[in-house]
C-alpha positions in Angstrom: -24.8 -36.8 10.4 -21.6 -34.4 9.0 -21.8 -30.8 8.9 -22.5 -29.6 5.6 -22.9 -33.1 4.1 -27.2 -33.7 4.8 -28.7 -37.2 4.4 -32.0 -35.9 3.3 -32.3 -32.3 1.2 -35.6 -31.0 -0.4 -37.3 -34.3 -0.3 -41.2 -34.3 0.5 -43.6 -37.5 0.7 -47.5 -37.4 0.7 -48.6 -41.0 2.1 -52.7 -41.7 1.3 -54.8 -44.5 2.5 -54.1 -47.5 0.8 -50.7 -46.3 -0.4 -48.1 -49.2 -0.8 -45.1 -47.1 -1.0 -41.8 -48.2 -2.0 -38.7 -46.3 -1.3 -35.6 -47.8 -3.2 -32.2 -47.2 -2.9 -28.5 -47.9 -2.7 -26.7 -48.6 0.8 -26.6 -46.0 3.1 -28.7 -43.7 0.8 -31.1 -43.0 3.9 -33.8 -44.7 3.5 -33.5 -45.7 7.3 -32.9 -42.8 8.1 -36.1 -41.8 6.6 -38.1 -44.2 7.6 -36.7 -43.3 11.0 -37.5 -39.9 11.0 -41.2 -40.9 10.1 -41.4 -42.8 13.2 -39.9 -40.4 15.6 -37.4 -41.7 16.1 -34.4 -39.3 14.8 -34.8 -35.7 14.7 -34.9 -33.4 11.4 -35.7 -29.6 10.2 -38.6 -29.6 8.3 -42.6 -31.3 9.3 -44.5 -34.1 8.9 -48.0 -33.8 9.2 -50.9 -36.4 10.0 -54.2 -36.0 8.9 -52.6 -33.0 8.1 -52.1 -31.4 11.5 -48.2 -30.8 12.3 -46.5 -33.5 14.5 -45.0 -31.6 17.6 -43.8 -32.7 21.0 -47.6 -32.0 22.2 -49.1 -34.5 19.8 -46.5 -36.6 18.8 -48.3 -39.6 21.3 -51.1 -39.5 18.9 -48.9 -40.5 15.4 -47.0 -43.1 17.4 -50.2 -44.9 18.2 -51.5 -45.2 14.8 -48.1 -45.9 13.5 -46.2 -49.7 13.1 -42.3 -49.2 12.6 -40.9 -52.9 12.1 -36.8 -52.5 11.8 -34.5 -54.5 9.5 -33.7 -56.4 13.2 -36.2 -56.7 15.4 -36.5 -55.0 19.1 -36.5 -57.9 21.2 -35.2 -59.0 24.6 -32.5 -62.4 24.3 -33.4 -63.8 27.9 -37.5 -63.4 27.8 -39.2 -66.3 26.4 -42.2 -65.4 22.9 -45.2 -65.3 25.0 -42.8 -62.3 27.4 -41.5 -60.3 24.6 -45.1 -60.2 23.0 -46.5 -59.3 26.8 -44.1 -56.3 27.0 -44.9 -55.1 23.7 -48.5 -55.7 24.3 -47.8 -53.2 27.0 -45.8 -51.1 25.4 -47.9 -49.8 23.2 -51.4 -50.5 25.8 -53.4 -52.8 23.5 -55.8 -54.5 25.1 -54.9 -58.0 26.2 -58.0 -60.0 25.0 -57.5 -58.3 21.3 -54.1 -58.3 21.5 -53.7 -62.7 22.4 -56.6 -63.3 20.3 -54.1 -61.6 17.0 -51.1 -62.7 18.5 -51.9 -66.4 19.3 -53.6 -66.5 15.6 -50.8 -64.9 13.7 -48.2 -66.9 15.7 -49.6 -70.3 14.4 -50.1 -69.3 10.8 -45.9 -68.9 10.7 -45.9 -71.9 12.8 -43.9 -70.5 15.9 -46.0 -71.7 18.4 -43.9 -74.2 19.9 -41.4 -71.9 20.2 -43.2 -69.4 22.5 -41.9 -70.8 25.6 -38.3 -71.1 24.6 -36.0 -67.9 25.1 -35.5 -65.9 21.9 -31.5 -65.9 22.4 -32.0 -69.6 20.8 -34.2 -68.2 17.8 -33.0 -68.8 14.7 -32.6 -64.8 12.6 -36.1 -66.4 10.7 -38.1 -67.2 13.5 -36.8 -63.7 15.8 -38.9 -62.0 13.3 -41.9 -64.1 12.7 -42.4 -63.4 16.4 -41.8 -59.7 15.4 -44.2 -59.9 13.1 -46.5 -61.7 15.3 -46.3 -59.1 17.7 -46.7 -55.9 15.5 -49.6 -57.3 13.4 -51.7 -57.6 16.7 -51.8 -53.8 16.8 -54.4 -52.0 14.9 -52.6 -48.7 12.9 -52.8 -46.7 9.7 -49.7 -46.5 8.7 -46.7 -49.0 8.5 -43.2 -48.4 8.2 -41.1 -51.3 6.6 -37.2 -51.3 6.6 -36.3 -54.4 4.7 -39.2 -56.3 5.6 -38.6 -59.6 3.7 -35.2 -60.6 3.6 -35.3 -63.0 7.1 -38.8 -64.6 5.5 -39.1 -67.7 4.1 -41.9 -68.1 1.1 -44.9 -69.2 3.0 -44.2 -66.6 6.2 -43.4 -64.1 3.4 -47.4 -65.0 1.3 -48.7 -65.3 5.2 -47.5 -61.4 6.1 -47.4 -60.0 2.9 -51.6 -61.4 3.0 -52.1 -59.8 6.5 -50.6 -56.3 5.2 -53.1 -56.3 2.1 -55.6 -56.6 4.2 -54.9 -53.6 6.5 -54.7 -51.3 3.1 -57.7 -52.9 2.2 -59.1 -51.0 4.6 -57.4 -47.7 4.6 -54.1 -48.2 6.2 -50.9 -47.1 4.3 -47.1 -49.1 3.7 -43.6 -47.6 3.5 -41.0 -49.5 2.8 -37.1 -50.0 1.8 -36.2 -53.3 0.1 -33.6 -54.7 -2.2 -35.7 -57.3 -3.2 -37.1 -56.2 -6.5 -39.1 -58.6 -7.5 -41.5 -58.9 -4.3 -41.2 -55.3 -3.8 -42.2 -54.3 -7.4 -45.3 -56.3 -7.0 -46.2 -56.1 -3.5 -46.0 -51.9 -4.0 -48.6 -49.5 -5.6 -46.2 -46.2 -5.7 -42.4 -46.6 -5.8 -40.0 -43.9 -5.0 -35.9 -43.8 -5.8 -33.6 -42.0 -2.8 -30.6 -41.0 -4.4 -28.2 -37.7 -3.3 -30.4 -36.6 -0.7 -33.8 -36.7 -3.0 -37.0 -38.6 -3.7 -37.8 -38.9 -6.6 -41.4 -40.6 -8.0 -41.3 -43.5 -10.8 -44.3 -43.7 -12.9 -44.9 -47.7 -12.6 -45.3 -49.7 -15.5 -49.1 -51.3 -15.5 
């Protein structure tokens, strides 16, 4: 973001199927930016590649379909009501409605925010905002997920309900980035675990 002074320097990440990476960090280290880059979302030298084929402007449609990005605060309009913002997103991203309600209405119950679906989000509480995030997101069907401090807004059982649903997509091949400070979840929810620090990742060998 200043000349001369990158956010990101020599750093490289190979993501498998059924990885559960974990990128750890101090503040403003840039492990959003990172995660953002991933997602499209903020431009960089250098490539990523998926299913090893080079992301460019021509093909870039085909990684953001496949791809999950869920923000430390979620993207969601104040003045729409649950069942709206999860239409527009529905949309968004062209799921088709019958799978898409079928997830949603499902997912939504388990964190117990059905009653809420009708009310404007402006009167969420920061908890419930992204329970219907989550609701929302989880009713696509992608490879890869990109998590920027996932956890912090949950509350136990909505935190054992998602962290369940996510083990199940890498259960069947899809793949998890994600920045935390919560050390405890994260060192037990992840499978690889990676330390951003001046620029660089770095790997740590975890402890069996």
């Amino acid at each position: 973001y200043e000349p001369h002074h990158p956010v990101l320097q020599n750093s490289s990440l190979i993501v498998k199927p059924g990885d559960v990476i974990w990128i750890k960090g101090s503040n403003a280290s840039g492990k959003t930016t990172l995660l953002k880059i991933i997602a499209q979302l903020l431009p960089a030298q250098g490539q990523i590649l998926f299913n090893k084929e080079k992301i460019t402007s021509l093909n870039k449609k085909l990684l953001l379909s496949r791809l999950t990005y869920i923000p430390a605060d979620p993207y969601l309009f104040d003045y729409l009501n649950g069942y709206e913002n999860s239409q527009f997103i529905r949309d968004l991203f062209g799921v088709p409605k019958s799978q898409f309600e079928t997830s949603f209405n499902a997912i939504a119950k388990e964190l117990n925010i059905t009653s809420l679906l009708n009310n404007p989000v402006q009167d969420y509480s920061l908890g419930s905002r992204h329970k219907l995030f989550w609701s929302c997101m989880l009713s696509r069907s992608t490879d890869l997920f990109l998590l920027d401090e996932p956890f912090s807004a949950l509350d136990v059982d909505s935190l054992h309900i998602i962290t369940t649903f996510l083990q199940n997509f890498v259960s069947q091949g899809a793949s998890i980035v994600f920045a935390s400070h919560l050390e405890d979840i994260s060192t037990s929810f992840s499978n690889r675990i990676f330390t951003l620090k001046a620029g660089q990742l770095r790997e740590i060998i975890k402890e069996e």
